[in-house]
LUMTI-495272 format. One record per atom (N, C-alpha, C): atom name; chain; residue in one letter; residue number from 1; x, y, z. Coordinates in steps of 0.02 Angstrom, whole numbers, plus 50000, padded with zeros to 5 digits. Layout:
+------+-------+------+------+-------+-------+-------+
! name ! chain ! resn ! resi !    xx !    yy !    zz !
+------+-------+------+------+-------+-------+-------+
!   CA !     A !    A !  NUM !     X !     Y !     Z !
...
+------+-------+------+------+-------+-------+-------+
END
This chain:
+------+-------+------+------+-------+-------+-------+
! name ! chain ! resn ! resi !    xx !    yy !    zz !
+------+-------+------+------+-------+-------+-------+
!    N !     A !    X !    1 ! 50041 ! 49941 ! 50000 !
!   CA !     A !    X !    1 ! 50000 ! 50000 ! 50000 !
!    C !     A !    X !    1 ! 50043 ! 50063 ! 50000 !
!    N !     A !    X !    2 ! 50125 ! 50075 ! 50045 !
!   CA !     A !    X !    2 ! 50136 ! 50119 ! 50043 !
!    C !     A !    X !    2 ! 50166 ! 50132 ! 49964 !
!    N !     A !    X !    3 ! 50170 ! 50090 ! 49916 !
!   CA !     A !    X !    3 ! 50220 ! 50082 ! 49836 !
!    C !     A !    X !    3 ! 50158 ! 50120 ! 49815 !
!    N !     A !    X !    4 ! 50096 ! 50102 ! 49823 !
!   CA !     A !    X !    4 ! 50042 ! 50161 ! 49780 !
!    C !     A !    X !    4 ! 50040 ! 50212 ! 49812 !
!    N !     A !    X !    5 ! 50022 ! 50205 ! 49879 !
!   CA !     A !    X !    5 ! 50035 ! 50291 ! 49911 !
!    C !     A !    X !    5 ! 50088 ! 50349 ! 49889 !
!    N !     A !    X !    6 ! 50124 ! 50307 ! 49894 !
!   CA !     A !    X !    6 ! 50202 ! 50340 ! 49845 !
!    C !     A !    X !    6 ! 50182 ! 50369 ! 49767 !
!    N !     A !    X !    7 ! 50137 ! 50321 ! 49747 !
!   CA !     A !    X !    7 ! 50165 ! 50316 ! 49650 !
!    C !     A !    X !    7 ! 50109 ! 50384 ! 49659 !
!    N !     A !    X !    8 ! 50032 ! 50373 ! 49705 !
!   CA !     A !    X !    8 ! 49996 ! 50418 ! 49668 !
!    C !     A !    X !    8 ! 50009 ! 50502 ! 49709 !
!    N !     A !    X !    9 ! 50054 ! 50481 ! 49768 !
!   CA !     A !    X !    9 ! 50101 ! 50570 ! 49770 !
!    C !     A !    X !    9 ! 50142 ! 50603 ! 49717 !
!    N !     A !    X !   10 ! 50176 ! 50560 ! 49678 !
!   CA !     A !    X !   10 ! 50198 ! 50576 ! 49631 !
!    C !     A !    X !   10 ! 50189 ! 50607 ! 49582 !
!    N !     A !    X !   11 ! 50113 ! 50584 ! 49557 !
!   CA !     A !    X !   11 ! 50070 ! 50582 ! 49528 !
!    C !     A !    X !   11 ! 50040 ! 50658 ! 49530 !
!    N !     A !    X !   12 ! 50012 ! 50664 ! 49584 !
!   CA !     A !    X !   12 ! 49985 ! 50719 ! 49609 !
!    C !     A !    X !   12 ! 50041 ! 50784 ! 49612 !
!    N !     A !    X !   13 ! 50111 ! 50769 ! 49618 !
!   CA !     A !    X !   13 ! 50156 ! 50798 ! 49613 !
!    C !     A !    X !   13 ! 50185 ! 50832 ! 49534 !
!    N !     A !    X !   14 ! 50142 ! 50799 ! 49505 !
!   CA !     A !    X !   14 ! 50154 ! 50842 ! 49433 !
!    C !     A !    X !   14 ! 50194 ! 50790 ! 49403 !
!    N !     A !    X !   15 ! 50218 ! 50721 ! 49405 !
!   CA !     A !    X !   15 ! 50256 ! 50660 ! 49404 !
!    C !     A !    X !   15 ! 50195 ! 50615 ! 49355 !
!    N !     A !    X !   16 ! 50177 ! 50621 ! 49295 !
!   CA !     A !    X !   16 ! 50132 ! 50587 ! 49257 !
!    C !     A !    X !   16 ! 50152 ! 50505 ! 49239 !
!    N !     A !    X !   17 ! 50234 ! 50510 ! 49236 !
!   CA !     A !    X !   17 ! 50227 ! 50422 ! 49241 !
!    C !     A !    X !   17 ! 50293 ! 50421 ! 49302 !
!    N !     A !    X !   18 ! 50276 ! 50408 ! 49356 !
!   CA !     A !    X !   18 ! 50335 ! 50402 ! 49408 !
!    C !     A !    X !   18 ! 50375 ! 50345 ! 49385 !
!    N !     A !    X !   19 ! 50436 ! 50349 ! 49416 !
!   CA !     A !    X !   19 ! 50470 ! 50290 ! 49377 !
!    C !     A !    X !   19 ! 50495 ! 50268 ! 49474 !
!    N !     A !    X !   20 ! 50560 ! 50217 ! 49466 !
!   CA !     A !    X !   20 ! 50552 ! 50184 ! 49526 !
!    C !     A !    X !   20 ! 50588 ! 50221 ! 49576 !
!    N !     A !    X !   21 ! 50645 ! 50272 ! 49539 !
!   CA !     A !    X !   21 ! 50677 ! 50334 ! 49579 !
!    C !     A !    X !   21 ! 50665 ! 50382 ! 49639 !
!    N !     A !    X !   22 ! 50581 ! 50398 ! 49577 !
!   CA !     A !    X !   22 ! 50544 ! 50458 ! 49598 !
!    C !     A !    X !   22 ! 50510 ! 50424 ! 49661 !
!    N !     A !    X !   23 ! 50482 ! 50344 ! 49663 !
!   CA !     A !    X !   23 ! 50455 ! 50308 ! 49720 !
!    C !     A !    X !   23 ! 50496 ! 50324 ! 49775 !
!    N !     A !    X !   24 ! 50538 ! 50279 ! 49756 !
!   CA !     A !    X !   24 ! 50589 ! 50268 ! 49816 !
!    C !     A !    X !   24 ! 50628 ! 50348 ! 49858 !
!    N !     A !    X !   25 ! 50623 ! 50386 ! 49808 !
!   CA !     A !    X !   25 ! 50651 ! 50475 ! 49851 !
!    C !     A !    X !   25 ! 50574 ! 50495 ! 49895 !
!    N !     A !    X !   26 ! 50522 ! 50456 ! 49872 !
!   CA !     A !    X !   26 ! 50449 ! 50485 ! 49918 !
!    C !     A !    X !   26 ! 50460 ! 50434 ! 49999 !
!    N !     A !    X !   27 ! 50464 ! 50384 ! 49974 !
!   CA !     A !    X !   27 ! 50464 ! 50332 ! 50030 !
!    C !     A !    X !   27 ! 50529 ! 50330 ! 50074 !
!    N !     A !    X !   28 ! 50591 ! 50359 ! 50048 !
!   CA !     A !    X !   28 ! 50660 ! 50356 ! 50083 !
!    C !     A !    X !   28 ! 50650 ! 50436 ! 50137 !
!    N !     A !    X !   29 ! 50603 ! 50477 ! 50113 !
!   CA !     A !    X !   29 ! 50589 ! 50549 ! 50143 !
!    C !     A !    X !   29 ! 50569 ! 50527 ! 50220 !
!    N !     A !    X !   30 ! 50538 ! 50503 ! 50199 !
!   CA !     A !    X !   30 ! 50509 ! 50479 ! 50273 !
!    C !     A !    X !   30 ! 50526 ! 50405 ! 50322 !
!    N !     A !    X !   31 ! 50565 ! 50367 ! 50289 !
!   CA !     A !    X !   31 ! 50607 ! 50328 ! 50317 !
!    C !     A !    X !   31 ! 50595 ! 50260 ! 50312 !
!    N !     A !    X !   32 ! 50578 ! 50249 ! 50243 !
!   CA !     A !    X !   32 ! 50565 ! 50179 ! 50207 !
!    C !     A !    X !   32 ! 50602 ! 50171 ! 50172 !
!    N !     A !    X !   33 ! 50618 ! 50096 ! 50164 !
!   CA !     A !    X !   33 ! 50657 ! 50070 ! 50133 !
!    C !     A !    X !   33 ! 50638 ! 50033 ! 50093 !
!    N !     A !    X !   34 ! 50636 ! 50049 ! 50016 !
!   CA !     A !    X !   34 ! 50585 ! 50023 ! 49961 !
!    C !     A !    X !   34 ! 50617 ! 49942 ! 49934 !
!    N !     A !    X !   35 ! 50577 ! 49883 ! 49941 !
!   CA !     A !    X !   35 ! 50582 ! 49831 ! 49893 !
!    C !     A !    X !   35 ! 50577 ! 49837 ! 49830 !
!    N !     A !    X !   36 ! 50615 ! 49813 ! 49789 !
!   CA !     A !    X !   36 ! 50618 ! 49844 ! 49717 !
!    C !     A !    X !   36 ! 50561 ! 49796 ! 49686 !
!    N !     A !    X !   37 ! 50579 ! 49710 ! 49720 !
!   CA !     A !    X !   37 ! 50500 ! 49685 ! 49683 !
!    C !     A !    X !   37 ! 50447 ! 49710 ! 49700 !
!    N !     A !    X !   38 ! 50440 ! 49731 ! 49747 !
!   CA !     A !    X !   38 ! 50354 ! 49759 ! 49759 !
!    C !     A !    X !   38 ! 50363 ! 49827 ! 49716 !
!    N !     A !    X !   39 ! 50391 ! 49859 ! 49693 !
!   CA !     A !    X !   39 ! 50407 ! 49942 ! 49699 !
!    C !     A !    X !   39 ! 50395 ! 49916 ! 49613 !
!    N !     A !    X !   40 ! 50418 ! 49861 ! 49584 !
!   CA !     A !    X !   40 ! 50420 ! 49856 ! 49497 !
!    C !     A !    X !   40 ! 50340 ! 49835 ! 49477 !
!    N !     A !    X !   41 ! 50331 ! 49783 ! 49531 !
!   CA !     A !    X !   41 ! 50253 ! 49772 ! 49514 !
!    C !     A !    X !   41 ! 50191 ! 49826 ! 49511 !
!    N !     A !    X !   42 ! 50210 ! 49863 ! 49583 !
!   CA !     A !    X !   42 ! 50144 ! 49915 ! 49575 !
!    C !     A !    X !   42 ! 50164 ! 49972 ! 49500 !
!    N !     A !    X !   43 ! 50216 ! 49965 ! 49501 !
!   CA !     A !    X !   43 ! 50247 ! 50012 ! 49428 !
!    C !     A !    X !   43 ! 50223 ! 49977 ! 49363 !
!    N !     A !    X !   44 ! 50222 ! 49915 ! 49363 !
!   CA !     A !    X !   44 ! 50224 ! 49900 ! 49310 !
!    C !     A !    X !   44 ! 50121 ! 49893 ! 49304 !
!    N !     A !    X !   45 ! 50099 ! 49888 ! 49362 !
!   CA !     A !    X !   45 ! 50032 ! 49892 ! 49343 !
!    C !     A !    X !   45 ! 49976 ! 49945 ! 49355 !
!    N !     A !    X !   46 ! 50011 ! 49974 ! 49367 !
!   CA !     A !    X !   46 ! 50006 ! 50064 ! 49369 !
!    C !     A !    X !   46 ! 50013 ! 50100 ! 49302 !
!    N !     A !    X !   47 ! 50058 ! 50087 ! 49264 !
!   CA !     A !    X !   47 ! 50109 ! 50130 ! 49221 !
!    C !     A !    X !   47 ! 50045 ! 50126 ! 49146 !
!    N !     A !    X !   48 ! 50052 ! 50182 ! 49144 !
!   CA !     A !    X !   48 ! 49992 ! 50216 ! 49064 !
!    C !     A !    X !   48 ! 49921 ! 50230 ! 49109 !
!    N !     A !    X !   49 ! 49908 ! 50205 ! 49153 !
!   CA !     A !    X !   49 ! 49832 ! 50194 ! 49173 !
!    C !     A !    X !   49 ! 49824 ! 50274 ! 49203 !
!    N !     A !    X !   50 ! 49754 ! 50303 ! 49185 !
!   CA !     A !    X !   50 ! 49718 ! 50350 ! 49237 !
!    C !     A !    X !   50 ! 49703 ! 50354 ! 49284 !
!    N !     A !    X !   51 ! 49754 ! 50364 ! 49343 !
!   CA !     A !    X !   51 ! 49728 ! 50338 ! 49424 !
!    C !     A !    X !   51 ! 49661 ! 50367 ! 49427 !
!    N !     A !    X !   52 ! 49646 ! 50410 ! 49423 !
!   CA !     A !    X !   52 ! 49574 ! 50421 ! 49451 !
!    C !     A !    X !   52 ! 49527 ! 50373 ! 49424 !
!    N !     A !    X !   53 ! 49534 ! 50342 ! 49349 !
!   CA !     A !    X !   53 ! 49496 ! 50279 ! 49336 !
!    C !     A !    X !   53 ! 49522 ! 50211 ! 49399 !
!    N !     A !    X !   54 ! 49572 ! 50203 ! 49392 !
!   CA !     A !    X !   54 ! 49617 ! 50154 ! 49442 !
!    C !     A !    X !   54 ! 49563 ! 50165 ! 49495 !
!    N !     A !    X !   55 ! 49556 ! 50223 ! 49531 !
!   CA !     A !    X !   55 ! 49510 ! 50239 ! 49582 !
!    C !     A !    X !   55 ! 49448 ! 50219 ! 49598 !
!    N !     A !    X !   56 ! 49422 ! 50243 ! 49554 !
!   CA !     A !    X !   56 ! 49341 ! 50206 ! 49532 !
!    C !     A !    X !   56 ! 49343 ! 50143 ! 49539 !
!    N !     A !    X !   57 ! 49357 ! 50105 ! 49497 !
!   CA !     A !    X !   57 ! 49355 ! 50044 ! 49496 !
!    C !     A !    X !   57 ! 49374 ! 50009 ! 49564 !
!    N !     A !    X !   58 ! 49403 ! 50039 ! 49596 !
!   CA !     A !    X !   58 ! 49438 ! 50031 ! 49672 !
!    C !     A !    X !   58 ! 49375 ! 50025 ! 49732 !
!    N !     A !    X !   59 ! 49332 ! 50090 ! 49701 !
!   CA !     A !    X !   59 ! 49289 ! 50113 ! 49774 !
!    C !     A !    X !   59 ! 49237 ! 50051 ! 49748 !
!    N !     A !    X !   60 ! 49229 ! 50049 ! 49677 !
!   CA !     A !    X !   60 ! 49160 ! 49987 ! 49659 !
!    C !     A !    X !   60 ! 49192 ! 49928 ! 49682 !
!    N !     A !    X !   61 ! 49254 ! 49886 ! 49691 !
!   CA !     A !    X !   61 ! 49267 ! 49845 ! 49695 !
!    C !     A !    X !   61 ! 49249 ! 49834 ! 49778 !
!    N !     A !    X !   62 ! 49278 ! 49887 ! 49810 !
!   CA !     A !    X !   62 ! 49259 ! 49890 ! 49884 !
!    C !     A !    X !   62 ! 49190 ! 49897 ! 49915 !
!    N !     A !    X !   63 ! 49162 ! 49938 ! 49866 !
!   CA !     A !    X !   63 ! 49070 ! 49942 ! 49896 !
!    C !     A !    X !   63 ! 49031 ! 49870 ! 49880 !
!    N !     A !    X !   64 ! 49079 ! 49793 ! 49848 !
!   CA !     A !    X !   64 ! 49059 ! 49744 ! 49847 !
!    C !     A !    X !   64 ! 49057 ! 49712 ! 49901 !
!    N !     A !    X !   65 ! 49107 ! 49709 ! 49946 !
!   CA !     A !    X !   65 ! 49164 ! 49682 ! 49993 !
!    C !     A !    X !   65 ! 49070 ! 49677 ! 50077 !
!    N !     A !    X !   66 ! 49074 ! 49642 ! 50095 !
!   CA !     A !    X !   66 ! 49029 ! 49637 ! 50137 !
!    C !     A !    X !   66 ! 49068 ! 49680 ! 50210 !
!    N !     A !    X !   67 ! 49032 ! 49699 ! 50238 !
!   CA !     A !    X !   67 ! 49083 ! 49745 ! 50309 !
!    C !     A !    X !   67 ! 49056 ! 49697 ! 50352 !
!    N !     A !    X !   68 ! 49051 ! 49733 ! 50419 !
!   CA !     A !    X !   68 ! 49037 ! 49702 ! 50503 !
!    C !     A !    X !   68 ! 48966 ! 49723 ! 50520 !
!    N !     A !    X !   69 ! 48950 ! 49736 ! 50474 !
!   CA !     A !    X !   69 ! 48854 ! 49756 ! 50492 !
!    C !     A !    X !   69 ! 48817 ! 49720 ! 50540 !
!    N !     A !    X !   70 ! 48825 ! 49642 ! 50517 !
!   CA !     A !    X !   70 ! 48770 ! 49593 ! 50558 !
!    C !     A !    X !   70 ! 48805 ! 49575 ! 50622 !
!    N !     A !    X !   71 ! 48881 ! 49572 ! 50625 !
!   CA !     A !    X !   71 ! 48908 ! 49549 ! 50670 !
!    C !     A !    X !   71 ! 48895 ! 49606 ! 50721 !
!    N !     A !    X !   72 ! 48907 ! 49666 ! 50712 !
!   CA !     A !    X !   72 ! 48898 ! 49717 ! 50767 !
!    C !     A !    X !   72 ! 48849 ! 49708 ! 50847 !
!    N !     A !    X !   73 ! 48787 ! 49677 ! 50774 !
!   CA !     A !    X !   73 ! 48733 ! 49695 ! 50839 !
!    C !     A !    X !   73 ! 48751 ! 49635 ! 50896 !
!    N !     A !    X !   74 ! 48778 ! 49588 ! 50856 !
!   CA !     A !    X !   74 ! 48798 ! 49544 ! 50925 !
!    C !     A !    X !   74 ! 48813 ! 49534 ! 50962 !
!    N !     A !    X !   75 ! 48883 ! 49572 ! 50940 !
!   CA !     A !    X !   75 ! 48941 ! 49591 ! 50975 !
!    C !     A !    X !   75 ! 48935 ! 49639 ! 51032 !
!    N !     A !    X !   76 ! 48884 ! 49681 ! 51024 !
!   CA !     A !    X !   76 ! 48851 ! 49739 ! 51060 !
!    C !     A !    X !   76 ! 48818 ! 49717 ! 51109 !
!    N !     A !    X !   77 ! 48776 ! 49683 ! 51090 !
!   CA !     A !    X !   77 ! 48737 ! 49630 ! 51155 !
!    C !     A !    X !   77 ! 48779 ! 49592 ! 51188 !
!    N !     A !    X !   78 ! 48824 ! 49553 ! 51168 !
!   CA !     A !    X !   78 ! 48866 ! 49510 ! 51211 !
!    C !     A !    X !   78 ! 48913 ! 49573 ! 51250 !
!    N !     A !    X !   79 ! 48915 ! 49615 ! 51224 !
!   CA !     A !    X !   79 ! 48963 ! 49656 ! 51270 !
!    C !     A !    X !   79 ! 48902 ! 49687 ! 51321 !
!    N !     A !    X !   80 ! 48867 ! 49697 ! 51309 !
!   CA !     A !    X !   80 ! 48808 ! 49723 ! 51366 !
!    C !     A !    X !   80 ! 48806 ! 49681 ! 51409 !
!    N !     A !    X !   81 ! 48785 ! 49618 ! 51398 !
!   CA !     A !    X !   81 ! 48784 ! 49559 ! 51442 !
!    C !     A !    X !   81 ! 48828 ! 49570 ! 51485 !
!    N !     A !    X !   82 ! 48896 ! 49567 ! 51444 !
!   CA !     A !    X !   82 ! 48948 ! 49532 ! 51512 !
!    C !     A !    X !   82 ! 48979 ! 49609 ! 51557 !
!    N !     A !    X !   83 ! 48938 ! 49687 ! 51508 !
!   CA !     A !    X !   83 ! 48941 ! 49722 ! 51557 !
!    C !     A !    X !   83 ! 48898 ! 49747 ! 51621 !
!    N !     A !    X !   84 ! 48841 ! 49719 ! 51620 !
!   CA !     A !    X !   84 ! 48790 ! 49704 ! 51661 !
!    C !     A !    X !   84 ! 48821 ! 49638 ! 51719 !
!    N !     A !    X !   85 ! 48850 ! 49599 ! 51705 !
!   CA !     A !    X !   85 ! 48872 ! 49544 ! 51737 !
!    C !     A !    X !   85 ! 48932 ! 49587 ! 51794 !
!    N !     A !    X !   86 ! 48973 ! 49631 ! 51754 !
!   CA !     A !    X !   86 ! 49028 ! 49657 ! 51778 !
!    C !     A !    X !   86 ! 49007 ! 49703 ! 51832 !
!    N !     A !    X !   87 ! 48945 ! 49732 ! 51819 !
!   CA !     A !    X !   87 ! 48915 ! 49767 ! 51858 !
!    C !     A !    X !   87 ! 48893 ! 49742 ! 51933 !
!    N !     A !    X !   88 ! 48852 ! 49689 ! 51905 !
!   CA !     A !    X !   88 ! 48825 ! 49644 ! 51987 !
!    C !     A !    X !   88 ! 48886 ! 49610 ! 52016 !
!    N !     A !    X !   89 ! 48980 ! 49600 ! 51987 !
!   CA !     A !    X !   89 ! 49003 ! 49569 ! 52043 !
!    C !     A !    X !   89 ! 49037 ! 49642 ! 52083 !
!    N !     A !    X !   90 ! 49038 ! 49694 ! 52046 !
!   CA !     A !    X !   90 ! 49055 ! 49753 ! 52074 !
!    C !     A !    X !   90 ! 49021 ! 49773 ! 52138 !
!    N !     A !    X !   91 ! 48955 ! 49748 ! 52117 !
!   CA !     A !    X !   91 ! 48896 ! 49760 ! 52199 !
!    C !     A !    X !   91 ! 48917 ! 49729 ! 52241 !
!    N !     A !    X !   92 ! 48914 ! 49653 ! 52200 !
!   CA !     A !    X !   92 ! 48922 ! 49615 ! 52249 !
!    C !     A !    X !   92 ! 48995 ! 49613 ! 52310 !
!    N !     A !    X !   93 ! 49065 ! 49633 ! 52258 !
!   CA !     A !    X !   93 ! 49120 ! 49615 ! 52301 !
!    C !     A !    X !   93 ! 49105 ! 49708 ! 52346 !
!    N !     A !    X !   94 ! 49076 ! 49752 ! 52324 !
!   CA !     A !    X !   94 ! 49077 ! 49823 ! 52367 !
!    C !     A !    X !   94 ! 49037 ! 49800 ! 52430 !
!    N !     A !    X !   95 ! 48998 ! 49762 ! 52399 !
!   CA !     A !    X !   95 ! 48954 ! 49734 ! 52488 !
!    C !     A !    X !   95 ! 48987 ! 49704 ! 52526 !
!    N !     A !    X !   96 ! 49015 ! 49645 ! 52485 !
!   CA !     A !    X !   96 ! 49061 ! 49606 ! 52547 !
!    C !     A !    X !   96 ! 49127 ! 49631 ! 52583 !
!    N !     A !    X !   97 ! 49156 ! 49701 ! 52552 !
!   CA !     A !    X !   97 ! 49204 ! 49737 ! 52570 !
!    C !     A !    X !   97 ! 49178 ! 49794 ! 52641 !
!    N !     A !    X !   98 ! 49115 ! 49807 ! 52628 !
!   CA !     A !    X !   98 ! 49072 ! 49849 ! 52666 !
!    C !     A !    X !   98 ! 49046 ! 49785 ! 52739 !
!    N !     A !    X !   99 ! 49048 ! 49739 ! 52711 !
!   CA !     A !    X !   99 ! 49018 ! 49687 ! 52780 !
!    C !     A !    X !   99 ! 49091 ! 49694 ! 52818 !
!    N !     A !    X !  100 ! 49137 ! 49711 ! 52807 !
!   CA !     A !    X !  100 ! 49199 ! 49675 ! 52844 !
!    C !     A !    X !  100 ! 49205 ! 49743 ! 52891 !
!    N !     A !    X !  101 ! 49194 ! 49801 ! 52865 !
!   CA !     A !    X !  101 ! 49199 ! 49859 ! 52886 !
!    C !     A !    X !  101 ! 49155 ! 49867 ! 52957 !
!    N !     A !    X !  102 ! 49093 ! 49840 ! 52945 !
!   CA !     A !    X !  102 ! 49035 ! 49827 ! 52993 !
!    C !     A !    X !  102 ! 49045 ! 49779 ! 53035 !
!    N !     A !    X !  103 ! 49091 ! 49732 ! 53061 !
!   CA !     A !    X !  103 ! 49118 ! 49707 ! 53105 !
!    C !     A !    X !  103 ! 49174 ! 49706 ! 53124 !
!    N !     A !    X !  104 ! 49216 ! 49789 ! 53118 !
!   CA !     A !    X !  104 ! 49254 ! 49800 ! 53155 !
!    C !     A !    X !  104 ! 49308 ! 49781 ! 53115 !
!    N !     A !    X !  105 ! 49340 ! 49727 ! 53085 !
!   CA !     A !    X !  105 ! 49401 ! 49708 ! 53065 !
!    C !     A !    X !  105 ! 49410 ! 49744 ! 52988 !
!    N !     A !    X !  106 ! 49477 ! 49767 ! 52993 !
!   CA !     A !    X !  106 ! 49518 ! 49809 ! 52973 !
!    C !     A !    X !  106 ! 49582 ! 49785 ! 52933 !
!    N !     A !    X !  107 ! 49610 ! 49815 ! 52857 !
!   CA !     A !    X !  107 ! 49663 ! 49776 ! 52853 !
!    C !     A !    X !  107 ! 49734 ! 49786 ! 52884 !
!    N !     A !    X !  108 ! 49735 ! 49828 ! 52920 !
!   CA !     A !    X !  108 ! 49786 ! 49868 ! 52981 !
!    C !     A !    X !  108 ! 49773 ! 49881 ! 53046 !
!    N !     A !    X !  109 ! 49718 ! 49820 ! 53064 !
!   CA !     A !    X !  109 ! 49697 ! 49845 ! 53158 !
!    C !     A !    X !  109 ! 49770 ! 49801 ! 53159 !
+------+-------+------+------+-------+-------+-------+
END
């Protein structure tokens, strides 16, 4: 991800076909150290194309992709649950900390 982050700064940089130079001086700026196979591939399947088409096709490919929708609500309830649970041993151990108090014993008498 960071070899396209790179190619389409470049890009945006007035850099219409970045080559692997112009990558690697974006990614060495900030303290990466570029693989040349990953760095030739995203180049080589990058190179002539219209990123902003590249783009498109990107966000449709992703608005396919299923998210965490159904799982949420579950997840939400089971966390309610066991924070309701967390709740009653909180009563419970504040009571039994409060009984000890009420007969006198102390953890420093």
């Amino acid at each position: 991800m960071r070899y396209v982050a790179a190619y389409l700064l470049a890009q945006l940089g007035g850099n219409d076909a970045p080559d692997a130079a112009a990558i690697k001086n974006i990614l060495s700026s900030v303290g990466i150290d570029a693989d040349d196979e990953k760095l030739g591939l995203v180049i080589s399947q990058l190179a002539g194309k219209d990123i902003n088409e590249v783009m498109a096709e990107g966000k449709e490919k992703l608005a396919s992709v299923p998210s965490a929708g159904c799982g949420a609500g579950a997840g939400a309830a089971a966390g309610g649950a066991a924070a309701e649970e967390t709740k009653e041993e909180a009563k419970a151990s504040s009571s039994e900390e409060s009984g000890d108090d009420d007969m006198g014993f102390g953890l420093f008498d």
